[in-house]
GUNU-145021 format. One record per residue (C-alpha): residue number from 1; residue in one letter; y, x, z. Coordinates in Angstrom, 2 decimals. Example, Ala and Ser with C-alpha at 12.3 -4.5 7.8 and 13.67 -1.06 7.14 Angstrom:
<recs>
i:aa:Y:X:Z
1:a:-4.50:12.30:7.80
2:s:-1.06:13.67:7.14
</recs>
This chain:
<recs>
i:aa:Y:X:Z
1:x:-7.81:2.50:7.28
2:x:-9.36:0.06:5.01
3:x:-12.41:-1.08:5.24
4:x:-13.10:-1.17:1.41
5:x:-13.80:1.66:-0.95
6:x:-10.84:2.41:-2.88
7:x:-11.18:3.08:-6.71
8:x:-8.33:4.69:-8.76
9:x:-7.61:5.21:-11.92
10:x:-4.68:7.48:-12.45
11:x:-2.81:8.15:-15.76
12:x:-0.27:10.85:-16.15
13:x:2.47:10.43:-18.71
14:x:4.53:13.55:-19.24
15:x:7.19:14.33:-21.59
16:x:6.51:17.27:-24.05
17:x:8.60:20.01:-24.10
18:x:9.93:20.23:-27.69
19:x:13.20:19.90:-29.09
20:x:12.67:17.23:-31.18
21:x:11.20:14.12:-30.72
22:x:7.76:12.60:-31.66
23:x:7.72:11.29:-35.51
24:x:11.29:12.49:-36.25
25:x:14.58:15.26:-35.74
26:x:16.22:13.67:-33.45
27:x:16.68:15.61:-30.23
28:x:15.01:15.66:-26.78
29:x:18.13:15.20:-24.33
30:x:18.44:14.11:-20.96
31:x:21.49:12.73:-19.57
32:x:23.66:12.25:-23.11
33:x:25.54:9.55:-24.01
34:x:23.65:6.23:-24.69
35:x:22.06:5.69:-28.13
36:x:23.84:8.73:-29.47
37:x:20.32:10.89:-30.09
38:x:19.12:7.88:-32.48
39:x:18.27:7.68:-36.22
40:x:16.22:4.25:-38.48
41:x:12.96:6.06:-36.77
42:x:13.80:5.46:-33.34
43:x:15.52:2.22:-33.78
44:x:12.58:0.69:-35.62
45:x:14.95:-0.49:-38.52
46:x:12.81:-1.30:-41.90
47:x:11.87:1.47:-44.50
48:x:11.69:4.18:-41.59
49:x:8.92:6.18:-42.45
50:x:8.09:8.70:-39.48
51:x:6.75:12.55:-39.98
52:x:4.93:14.53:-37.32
53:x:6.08:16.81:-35.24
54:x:3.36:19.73:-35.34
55:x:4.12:22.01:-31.94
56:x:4.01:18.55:-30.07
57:x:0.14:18.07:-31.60
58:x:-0.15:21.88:-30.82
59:x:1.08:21.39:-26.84
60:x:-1.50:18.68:-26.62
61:x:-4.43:20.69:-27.84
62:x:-2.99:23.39:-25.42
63:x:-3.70:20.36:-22.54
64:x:-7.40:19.44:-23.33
65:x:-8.24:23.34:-23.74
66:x:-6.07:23.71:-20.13
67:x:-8.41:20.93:-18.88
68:x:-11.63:21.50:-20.01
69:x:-11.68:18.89:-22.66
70:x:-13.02:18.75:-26.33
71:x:-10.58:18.80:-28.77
72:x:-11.03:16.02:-31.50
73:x:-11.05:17.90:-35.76
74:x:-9.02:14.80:-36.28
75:x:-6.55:13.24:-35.28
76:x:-5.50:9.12:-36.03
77:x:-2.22:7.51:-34.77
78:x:-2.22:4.00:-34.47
79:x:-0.05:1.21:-33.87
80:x:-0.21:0.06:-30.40
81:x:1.17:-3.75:-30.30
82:x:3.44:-5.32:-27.93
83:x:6.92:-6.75:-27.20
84:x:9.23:-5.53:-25.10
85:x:13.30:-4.87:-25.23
86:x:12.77:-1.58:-25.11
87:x:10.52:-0.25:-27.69
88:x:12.55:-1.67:-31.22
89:x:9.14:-1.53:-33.51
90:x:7.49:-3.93:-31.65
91:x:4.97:-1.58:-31.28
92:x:4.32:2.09:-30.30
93:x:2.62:4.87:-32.03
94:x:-0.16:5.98:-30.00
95:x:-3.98:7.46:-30.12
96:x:-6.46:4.91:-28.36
97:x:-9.70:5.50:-30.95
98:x:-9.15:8.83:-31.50
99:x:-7.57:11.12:-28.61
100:x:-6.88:14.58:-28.88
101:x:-8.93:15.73:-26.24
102:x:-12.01:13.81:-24.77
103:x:-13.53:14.64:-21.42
104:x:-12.63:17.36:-19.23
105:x:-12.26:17.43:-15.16
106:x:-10.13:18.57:-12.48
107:x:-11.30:19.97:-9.12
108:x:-10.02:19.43:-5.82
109:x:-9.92:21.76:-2.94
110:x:-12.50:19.88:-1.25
111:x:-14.66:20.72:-4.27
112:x:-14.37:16.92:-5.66
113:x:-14.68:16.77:-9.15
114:x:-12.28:13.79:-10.83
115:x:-13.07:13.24:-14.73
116:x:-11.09:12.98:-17.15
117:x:-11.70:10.22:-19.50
118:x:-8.95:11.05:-22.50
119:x:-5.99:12.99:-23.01
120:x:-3.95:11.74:-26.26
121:x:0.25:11.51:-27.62
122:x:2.33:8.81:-27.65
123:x:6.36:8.02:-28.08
124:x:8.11:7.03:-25.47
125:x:9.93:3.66:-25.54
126:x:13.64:3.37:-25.14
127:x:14.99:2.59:-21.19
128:x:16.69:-0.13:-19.95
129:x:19.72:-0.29:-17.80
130:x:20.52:-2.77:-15.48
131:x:24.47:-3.57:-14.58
132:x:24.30:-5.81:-11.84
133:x:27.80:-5.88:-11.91
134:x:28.11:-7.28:-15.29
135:x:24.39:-9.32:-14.57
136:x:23.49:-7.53:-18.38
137:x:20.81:-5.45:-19.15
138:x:21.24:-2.61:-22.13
139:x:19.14:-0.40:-23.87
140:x:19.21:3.06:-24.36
141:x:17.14:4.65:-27.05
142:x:18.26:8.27:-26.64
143:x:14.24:8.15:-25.14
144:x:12.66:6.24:-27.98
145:x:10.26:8.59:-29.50
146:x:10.08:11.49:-27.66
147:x:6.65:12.90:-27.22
148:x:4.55:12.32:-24.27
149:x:1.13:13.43:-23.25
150:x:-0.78:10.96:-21.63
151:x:-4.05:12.17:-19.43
152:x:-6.34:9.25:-18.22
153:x:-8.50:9.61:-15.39
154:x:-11.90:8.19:-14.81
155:x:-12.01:5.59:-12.15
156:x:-12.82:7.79:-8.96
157:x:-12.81:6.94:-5.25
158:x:-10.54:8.79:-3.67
159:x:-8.28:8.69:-0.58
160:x:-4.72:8.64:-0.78
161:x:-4.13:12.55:0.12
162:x:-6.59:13.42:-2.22
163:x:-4.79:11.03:-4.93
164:x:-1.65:13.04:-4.01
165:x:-3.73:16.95:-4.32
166:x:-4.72:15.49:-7.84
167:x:-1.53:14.55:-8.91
168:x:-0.08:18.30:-7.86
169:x:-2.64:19.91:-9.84
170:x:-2.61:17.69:-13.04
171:x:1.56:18.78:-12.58
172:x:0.77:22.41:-12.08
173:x:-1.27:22.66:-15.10
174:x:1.30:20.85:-17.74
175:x:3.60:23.37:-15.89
176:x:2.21:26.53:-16.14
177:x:0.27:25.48:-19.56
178:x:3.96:25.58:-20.89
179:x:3.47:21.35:-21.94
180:x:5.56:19.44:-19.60
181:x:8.92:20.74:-17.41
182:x:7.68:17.78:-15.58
183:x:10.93:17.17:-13.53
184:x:10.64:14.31:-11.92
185:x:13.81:13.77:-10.77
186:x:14.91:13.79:-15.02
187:x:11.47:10.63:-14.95
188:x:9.79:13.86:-17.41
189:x:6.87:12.91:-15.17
190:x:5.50:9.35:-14.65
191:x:2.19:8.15:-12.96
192:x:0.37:5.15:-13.23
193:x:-2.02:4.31:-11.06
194:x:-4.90:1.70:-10.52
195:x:-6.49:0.95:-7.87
196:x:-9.68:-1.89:-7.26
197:x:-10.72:-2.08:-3.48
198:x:-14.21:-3.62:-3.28
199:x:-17.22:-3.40:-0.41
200:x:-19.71:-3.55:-2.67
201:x:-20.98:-1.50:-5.85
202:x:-19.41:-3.41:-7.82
203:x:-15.69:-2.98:-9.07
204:x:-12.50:-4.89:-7.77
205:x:-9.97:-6.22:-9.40
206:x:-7.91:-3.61:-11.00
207:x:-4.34:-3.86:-10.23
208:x:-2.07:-1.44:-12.06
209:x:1.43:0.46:-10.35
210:x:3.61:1.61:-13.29
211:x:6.23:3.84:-13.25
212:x:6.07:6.09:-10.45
213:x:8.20:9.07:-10.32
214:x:6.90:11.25:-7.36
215:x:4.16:12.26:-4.84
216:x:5.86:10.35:-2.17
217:x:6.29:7.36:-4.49
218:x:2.49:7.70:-5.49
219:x:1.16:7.93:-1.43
220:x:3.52:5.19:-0.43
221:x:2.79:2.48:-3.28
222:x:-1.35:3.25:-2.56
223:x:-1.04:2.68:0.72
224:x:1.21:-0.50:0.35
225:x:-0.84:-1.95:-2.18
226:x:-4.31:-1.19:-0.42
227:x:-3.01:-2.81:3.01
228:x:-1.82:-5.99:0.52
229:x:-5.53:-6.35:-1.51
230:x:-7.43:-5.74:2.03
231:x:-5.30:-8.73:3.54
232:x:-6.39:-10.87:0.51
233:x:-9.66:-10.04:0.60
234:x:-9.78:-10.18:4.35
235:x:-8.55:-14.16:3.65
236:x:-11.34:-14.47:1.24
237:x:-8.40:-15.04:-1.63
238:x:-8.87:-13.14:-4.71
239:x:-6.69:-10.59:-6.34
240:x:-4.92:-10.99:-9.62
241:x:-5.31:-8.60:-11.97
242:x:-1.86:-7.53:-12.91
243:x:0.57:-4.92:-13.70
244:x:3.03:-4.54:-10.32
245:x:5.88:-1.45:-9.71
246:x:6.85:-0.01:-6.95
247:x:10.47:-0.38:-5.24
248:x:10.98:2.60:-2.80
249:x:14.15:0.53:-2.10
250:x:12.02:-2.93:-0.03
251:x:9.35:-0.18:0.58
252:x:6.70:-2.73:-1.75
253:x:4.96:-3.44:-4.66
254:x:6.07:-6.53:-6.61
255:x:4.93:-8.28:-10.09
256:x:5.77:-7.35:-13.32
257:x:3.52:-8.75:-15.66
258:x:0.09:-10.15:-15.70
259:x:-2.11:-7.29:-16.99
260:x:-2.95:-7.35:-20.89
261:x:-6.48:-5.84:-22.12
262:x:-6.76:-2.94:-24.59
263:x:-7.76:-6.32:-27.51
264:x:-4.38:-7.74:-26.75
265:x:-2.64:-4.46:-28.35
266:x:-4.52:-5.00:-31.40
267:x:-4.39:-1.57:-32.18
268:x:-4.52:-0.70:-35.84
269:x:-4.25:2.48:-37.93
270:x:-0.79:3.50:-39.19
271:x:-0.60:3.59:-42.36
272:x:2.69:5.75:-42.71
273:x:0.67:8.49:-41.08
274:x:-1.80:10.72:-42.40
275:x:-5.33:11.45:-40.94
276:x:-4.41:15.28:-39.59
277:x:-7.19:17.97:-39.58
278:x:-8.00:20.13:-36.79
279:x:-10.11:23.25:-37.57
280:x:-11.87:25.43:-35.31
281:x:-9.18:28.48:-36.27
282:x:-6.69:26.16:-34.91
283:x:-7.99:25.42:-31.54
284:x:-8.79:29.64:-30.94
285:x:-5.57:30.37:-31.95
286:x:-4.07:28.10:-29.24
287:x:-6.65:29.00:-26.49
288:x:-6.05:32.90:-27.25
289:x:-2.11:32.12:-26.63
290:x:-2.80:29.55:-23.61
291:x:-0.09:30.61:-21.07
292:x:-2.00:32.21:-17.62
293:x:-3.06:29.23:-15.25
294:x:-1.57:28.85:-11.95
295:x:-5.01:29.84:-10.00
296:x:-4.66:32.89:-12.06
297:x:-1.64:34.18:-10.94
298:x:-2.39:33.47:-7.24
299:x:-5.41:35.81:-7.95
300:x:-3.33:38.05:-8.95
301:x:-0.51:38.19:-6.17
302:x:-3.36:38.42:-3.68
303:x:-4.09:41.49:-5.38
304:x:-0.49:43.19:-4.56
305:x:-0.63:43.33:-0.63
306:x:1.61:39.52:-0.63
307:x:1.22:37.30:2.22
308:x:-0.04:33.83:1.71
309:x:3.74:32.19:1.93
310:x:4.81:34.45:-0.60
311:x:2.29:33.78:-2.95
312:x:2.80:30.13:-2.30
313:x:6.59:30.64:-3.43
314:x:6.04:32.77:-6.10
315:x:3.65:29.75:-8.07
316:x:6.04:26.96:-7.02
317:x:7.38:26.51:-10.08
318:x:6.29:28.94:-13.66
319:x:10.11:30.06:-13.88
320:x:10.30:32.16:-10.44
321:x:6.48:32.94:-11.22
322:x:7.78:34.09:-14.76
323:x:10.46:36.00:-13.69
324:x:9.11:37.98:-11.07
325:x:6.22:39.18:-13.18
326:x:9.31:40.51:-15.85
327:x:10.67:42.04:-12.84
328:x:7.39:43.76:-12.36
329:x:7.13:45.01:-16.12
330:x:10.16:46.84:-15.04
331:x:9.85:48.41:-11.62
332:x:6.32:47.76:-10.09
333:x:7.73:47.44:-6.54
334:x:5.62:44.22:-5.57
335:x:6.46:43.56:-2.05
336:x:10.24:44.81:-2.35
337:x:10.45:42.74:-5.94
338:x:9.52:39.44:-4.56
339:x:11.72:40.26:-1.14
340:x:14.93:40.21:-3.21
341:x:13.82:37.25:-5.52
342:x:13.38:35.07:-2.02
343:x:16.33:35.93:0.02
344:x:18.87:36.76:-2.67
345:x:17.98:35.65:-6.04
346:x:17.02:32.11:-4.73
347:x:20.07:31.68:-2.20
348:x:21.91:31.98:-5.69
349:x:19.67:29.64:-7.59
350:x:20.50:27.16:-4.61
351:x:24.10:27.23:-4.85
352:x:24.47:27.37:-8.36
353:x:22.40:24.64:-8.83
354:x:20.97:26.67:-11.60
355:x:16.92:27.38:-12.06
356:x:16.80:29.11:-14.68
357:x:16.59:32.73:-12.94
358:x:17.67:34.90:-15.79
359:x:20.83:33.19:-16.47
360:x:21.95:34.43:-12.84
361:x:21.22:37.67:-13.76
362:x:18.73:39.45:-15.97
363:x:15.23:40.91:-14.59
364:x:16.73:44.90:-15.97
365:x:19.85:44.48:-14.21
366:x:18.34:43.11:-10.51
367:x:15.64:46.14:-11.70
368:x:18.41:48.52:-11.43
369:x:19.79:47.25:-8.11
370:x:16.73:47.57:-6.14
371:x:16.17:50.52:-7.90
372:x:19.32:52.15:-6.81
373:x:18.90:50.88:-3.15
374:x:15.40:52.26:-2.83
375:x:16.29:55.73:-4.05
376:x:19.25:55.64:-1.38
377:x:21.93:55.86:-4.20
378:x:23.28:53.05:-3.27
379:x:23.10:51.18:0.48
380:x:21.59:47.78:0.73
381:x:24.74:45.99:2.02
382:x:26.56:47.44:-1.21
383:x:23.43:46.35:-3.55
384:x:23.76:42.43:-2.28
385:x:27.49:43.02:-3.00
386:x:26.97:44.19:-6.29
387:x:24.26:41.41:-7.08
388:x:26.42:38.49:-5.82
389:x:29.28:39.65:-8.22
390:x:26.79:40.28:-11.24
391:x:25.84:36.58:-10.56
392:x:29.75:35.31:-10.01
393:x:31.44:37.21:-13.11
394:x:28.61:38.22:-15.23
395:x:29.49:42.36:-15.32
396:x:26.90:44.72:-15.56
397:x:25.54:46.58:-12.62
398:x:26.86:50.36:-13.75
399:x:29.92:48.58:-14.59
400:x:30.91:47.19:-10.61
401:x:29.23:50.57:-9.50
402:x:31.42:52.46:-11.65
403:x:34.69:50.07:-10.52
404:x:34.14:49.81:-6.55
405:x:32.67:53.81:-5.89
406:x:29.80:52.56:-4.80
407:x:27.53:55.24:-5.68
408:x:25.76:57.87:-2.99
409:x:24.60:56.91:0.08
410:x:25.25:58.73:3.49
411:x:23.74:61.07:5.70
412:x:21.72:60.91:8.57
413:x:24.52:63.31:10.67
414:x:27.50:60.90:9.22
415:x:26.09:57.73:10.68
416:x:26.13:58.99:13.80
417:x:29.70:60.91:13.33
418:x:30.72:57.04:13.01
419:x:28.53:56.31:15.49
420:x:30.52:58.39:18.08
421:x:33.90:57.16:16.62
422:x:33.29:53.56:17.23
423:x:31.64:54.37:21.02
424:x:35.00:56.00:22.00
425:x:37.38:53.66:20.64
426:x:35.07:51.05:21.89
427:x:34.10:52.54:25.92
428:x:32.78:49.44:27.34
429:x:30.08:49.06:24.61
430:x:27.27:50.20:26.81
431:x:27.93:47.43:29.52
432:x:28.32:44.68:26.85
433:x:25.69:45.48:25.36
434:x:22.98:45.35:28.61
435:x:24.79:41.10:28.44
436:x:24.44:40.73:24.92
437:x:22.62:43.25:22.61
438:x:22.87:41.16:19.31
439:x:26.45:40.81:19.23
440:x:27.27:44.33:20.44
441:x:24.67:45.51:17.07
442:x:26.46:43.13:15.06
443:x:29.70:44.20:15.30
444:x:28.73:47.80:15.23
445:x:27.29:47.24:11.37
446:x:30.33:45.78:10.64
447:x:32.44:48.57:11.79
448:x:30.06:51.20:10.52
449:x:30.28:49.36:6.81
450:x:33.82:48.82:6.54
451:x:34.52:52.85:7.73
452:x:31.52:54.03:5.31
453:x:32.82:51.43:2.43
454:x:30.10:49.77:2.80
455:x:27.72:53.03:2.54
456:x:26.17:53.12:5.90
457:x:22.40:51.89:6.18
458:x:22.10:49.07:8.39
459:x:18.74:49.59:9.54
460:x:19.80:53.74:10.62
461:x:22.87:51.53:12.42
462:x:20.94:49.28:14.31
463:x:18.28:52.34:15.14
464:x:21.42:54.53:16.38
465:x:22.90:51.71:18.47
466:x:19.63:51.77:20.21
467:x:18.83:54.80:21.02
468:x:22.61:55.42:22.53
469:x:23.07:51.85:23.79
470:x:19.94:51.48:25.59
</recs>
């Protein structure tokens, strides 16, 4: 524990879900070929003049309503200078003077209030990539110029789980608001954070972490960095202001640069840019259509009988909150609903590596399974089997019902006709069972299933086993 305060200043940069980029039409793509996503624009060669790219002004008005903050009526992009290999300009079109949205807070659980100080757009640079192979650095500007929304945070003191809580919900929001994807593991999501230890009322010296991908990366560079400033302090040396990064590799902070001020960017206007207008139609037409927050939805869940895990599944991410909510447009079966999206639908999403939900299988069709299995027309074993193959080869649900004669269930006096069968083929059940209970059940379901083809109910077998077994 330090025995300073601890002052941060966090920025969020995440990228904007649109399909083109910033200030021209060149896609958003992740993972494509270097420099293939590229046009004069996002090269910076001379004569490109850049155009706006309306919905990604419209998703950043979506953030300052989602946050509380006013929305500027206009709206200035100016040329942010500086040199580096990866941004081609030599300079990057941003809004310092005029941000989108001004003010605006978010709450912790504690009830802490951290204020937000601007949130505004800016293009992304290019990316380096280091060969350490070759010892050459290239540069890939598949990035350059794809839009990112930028939320600054008022210097706050805060500890570093708290630092971590405000980082989920600043994620959450872009999330649910229908901004940001914000995968991390894609860098759609980047913090920077900094932080000024001091012991008196006075600020520190503000040190600034760049880059950091993830809430482990965030906790793990605070407390690195706020054990290195203490020492220094503790020596009586001072501490540089500069900008350091994080290497989850060494487990430290090291330098990057020494930190420029906001006079050393010389921002200007850009002139190839027009002033844009926002009206007051404008900003209730996007706060009428602002996607529901995540608090909202929890609210809501609470409301259907769900325990507190399920809930906190269910708002993990907006696509399995998304989906089950089109599930319950469809068959309002709350507790059964989310029961088949956990255990089945998301065993699927695991091994397919795929999270979109409804390219697995469409909310009708799962409708229709648990449907069938509630009204007994099917059995439960058969309505996994049907939903694993409607996942593997794509065919409807009437159509494998139709192809395997899967339809009607079995009666109550039929269970235990196969009950009886598999007790006299089997006559030393009753003893095995008193050593081992589970495996004796076990094997009954299977035998049961395969001589009902998969018909039976397992829950009638396991009852039936009991009350002979016992």
């Amino acid at each position: 524990m330090s025995n300073y305060s601890i002052t941060v200043g966090l920025e969020v940069h995440a990228e904007i879900n649109t399909r083109t980029k910033a200030f021209c039409s060149c896609a958003c793509t992740s993972g494509a070929i270097p420099n293939t996503h590229v046009c004069p624009m996002c090269l910076g060669l001379p004569g490109a003049i850049p155009s706006v790219n309306r919905l990604a002004i419209e998703k950043l008005i979506t953030t300052a309503i989602a946050f509380g903050a006013d929305v500027a009526h206009e709206i200035v992009f100016e040329r942010k200078n500086y040199f580096y290999p990866d941004l081609p300009k030599g300079y990057q079109l941003v809004q310092y003077n005029h941000p989108i949205g001004v003010g605006g807070k978010v709450v912790l659980l504690s009830g802490k209030e951290v204020e937000i100080d601007r949130i505004h757009l800016e293009e992304d640079t290019g990316k380096s990539v280091h060969n350490e192979e070759l010892g050459k650095t290239y540069v890939d500007f598949n990035r350059s110029g794809i839009p990112i929304a930028e939320i600054v945070c008022k210097p706050t003191i805060l500890y570093a789980d708290e630092i971590v809580e405000l980082v989920s919900i600043i994620k959450d929001v872009l999330m649910f608001s229908d901004v940001s994807d914000c995968r991390q593991e894609l860098g759609r999501l980047r913090f920077d954070v900094n932080i000024s230890l001091s012991n008196t009322d006075n600020l520190g010296t503000r040190v600034e972490l760049i880059n950091l991908t993830s809430s482990d990366d965030v906790r793990r560079a605070i407390a690195y960095e706020v054990d290195r400033q203490s020492a220094l302090l503790d020596m009586g040396e001072k501490v540089v202001q500069e900008t350091r990064m994080w290497s989850s590799e060494m487990d430290k902070t090291y330098t990057v640069r020494s930190k420029e001020n906001v006079k050393d960017y010389r921002h200007v206007a850009d002139p190839d840019l027009p002033i844009i207008k926002i009206t007051e139609r404008d900003i209730k037409k996007l706060r009428k259509s602002l996607p529901e927050s995540k608090a909202s939805r929890v609210t809501r869940y609470k409301g259907f009988g769900l325990e507190e895990s399920a809930i906190d599944l269910l708002v993990s991410s907006k696509e399995i909150s998304n989906y089950y909510d089109n599930m319950l447009a469809i068959l309002f079966e709350p507790v059964e609903v989310y029961n088949w999206i956990a255990t089945e639908l998301l065993r699927h999403s695991r091994e397919q590596g795929c999270s979109k939900l409804d390219q697995l299988i469409k909310p009708l069709e799962l409708a229709n399974i648990i449907s069938m299995c509630m009204s007994n027309k099917i059995s439960r074993y058969n309505a996994k089997i049907i939903l694993d193959e409607v996942v593997l080869t794509g065919k409807t649900v009437a159509m494998l019902v139709r192809e395997h004669n899967m339809l009607g269930g079995i009666s109550e006096h039929d269970h235990h006709v196969i009950m009886d069968e598999i007790v006299e083929t089997n006559p030393t059940l009753a003893e095995d069972y008193k050593i081992s209970p589970d495996r004796v059940i076990n094997y009954i379901v299977g035998e049961a299933l395969e001589m009902s083809q998969g018909r039976a109910d397992i829950d009638t077998i396991k009852r039936i086993t009991e009350e002979r077994l016992k």
